[in-house]
C-alpha positions in Angstrom: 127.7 207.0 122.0 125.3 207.2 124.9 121.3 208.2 124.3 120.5 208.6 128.8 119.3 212.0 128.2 118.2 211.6 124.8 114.4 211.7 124.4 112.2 209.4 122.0 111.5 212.0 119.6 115.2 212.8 119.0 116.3 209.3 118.2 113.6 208.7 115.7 114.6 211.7 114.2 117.9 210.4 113.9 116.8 207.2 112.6 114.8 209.0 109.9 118.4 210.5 108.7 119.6 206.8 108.8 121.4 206.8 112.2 121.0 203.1 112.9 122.4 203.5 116.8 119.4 206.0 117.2 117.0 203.1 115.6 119.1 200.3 118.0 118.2 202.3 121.1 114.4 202.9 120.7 114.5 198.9 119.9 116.4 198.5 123.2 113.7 201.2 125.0 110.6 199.7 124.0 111.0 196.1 123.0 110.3 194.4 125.9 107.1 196.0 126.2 105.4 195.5 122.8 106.8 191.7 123.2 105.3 191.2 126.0 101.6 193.1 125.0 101.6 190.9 121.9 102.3 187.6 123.7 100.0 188.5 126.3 97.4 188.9 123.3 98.6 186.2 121.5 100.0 183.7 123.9 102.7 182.5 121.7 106.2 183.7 122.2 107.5 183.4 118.4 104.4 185.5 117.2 104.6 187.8 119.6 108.2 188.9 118.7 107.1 188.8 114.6 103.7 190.8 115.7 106.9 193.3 117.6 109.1 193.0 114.4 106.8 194.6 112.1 105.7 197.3 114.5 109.1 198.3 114.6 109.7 198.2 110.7 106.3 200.3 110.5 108.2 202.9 112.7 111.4 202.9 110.5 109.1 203.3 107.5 107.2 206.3 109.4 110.6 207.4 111.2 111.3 210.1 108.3 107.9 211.4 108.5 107.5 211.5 112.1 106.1 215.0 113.6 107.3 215.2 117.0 104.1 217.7 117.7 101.6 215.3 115.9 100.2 214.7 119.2 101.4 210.9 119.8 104.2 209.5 121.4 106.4 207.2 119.9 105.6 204.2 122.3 102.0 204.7 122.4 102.0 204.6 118.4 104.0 201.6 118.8 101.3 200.1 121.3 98.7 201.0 119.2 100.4 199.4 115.7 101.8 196.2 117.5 98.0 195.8 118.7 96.4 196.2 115.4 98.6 193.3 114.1 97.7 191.1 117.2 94.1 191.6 116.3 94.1 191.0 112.8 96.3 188.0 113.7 93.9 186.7 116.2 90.6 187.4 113.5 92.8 185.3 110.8 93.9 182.8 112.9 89.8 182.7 113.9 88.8 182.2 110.1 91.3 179.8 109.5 92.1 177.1 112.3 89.2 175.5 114.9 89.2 176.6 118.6 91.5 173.8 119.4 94.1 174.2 121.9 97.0 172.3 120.6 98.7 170.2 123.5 101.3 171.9 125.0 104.8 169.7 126.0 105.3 168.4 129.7 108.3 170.0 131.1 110.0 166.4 132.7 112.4 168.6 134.5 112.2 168.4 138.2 111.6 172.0 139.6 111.0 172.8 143.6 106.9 172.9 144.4 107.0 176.9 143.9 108.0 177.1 140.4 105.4 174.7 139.3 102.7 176.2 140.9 103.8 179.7 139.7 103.6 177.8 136.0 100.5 176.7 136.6 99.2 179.6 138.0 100.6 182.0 134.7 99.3 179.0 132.4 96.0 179.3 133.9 96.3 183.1 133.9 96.8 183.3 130.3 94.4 180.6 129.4 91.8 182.6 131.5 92.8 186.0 129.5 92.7 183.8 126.1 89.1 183.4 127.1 88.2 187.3 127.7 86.7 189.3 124.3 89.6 190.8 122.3 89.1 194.5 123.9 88.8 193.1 127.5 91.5 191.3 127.2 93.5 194.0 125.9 92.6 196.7 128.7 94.0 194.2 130.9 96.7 193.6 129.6 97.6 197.0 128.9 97.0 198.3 132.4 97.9 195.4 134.8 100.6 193.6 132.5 102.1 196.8 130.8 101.0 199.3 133.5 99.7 202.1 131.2 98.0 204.8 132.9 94.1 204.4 132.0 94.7 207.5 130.2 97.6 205.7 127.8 95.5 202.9 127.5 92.4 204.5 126.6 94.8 206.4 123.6 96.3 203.3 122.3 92.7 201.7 122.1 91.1 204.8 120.7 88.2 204.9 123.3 87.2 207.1 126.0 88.6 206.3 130.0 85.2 206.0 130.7 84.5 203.3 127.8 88.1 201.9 128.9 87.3 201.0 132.5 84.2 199.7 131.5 86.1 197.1 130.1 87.9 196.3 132.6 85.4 196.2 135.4 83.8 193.4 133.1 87.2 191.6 132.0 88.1 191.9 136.0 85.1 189.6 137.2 85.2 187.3 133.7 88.8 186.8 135.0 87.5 186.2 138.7 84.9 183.8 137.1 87.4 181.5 134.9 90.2 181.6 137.7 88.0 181.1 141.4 88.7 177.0 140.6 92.0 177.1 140.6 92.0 180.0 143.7 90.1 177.1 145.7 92.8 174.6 144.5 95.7 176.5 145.6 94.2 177.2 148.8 93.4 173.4 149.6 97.1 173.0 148.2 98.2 175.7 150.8 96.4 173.9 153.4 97.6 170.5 152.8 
């Protein structure tokens, strides 16, 4: 069976009545997406696709009850639940461990010059975002990693587009702060 022309709201309904293609093909529409907002917010592959996991399972659980005219779509609801669990992840994992970056594993494998400066520049990307306030950090990684509308964004953070831009004026030039160094090194790089 083929879903093309079959809209969100119609496979959830199906999944409510226990079709488990229907539930297969919203995985296949929208995984990618809450994986990569959740590793974006938590910087760790493997918790990003748990954080993804139980998002989904919240929608199976909610699939029955679903009301198509409730106002909310089915991937901003999923936005919005994979992003609570990254927060409360990130506050536990606050209360719990130090501020300690663990070591991460050199990569021995030679690579050509580009690849290893795009690594480090997404390393040093990510690192920067680690360091931006949780709701900063997520209105940039909503709009310029996920690219939601402002309006989207602002609905799966619950705040006004005025309140949302706001935040990412100020997440913007923290990010231009933490990330001029290694603007000047690639330049010099460049050069040399």
């Amino acid at each position: 069976m083929t879903f093309e022309n079959v809209s969100d709201e119609e496979l959830i309904a199906s999944a409510g009545n226990g079709d488990r293609l229907a539930a297969s093909e919203l995985i296949s529409r929208h995984a990618d997406k809450i994986i990569g907002v959740c590793w974006r917010m938590l910087g760790e592959r493997a918790a990003a696709e748990d954080v993804a996991q139980e998002a989904f399972l919240r929608l199976w659980e909610f699939a029955p009850k679903w009301n198509p005219d409730g106002g909310a779509r089915i991937d901003t609801w999923l936005y919005r639940v994979a992003v609570n669990r990254c927060v409360d992840r990130l506050r536990k994992t606050k209360r719990e461990a130090p501020q300690e970056a663990a070591p991460e594993m050199a990569d021995d494998a030679p690579s050509a010059t580009q690849v290893l400066i795009g690594e480090d520049r997404r390393k040093s990307v990510l690192a920067a975002l680690e360091t931006l306030p949780e709701r900063q950090r997520l209105a940039v990684v909503l709009c310029h990693y996920q690219e939601l509308s402002n309006i989207e964004a602002a609905d799966v953070m619950k705040i006004s587009v005025d309140a949302l831009e706001s935040l990412l004026a100020r997440g913007r030039r923290a990010l231009k702060t933490a990330l001029a160094p290694m603007r000047q090194e690639l330049m010099e790089g460049l050069a040399g």
